[in-house]
N, C-alpha and C positions, 0 to 999 in steps of 0.2 A: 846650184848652191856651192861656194865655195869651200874651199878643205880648207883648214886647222894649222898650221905647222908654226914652231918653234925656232927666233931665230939661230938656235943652231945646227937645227935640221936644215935651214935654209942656206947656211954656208957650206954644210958638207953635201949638199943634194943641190944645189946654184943650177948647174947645167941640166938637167933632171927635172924640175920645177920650170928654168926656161921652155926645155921642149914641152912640156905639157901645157904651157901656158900659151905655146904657140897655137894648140891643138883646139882653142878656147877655155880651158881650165881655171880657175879663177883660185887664186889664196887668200888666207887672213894671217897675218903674221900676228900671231900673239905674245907678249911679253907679263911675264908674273898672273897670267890667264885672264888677261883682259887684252882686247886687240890693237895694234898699233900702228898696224900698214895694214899693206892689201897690193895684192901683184897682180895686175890685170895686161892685156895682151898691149902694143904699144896704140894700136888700132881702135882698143876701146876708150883707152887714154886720150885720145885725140878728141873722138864723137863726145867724152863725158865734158874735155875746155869747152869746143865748141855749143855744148847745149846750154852750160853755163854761163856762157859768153853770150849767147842768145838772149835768155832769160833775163839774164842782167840790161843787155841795153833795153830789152823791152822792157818789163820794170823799170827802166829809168822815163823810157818815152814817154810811159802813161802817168808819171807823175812828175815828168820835168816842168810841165806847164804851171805845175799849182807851187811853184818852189819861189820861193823870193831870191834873190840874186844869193844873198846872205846864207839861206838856208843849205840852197846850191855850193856854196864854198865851204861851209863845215860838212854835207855832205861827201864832197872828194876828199877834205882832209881827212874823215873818218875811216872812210876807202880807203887810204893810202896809210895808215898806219895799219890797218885789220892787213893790207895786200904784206908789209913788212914785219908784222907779227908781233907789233908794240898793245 
């Protein structure tokens, strides 16, 4: 379960929060008490793109066949503004 903290607990405790997070520890950074981040070890960050990245080509595998060309191009354009945050 991850712990709680406030970013300005997070500034005055940085190195503190690093070591624990090295140790497996996980945070949720909260803002006005709703969550906004999440510190996780750089190790788990990696497993979470890659599973991502997994999921995602296979999800496209299984439906690239049934896509008309058309569909397939508004599909990546759609991608490509969700990946740039429009």
């Amino acid at each position: 379960m991850a712990e709680t903290v406030k970013p300005k607990e997070v500034r005055q405790r940085l190195g503190d929060l690093l070591d624990r997070i090295s140790e497996r520890r996980e945070f949720v950074i909260e803002r006005r008490g709703k969550p906004a981040a999440a510190m996780v070890s750089y190790e788990k960050y990696q497993r979470m793109q890659r599973a991502a990245e997994t999921e995602l080509l296979e999800s496209l595998d299984r439906h690239a066949r049934k896509l008309t060309e058309a569909q397939a191009r508004e599909l990546a354009r759609s991608a490509k503004q969700r990946v740039r945050g429009h």
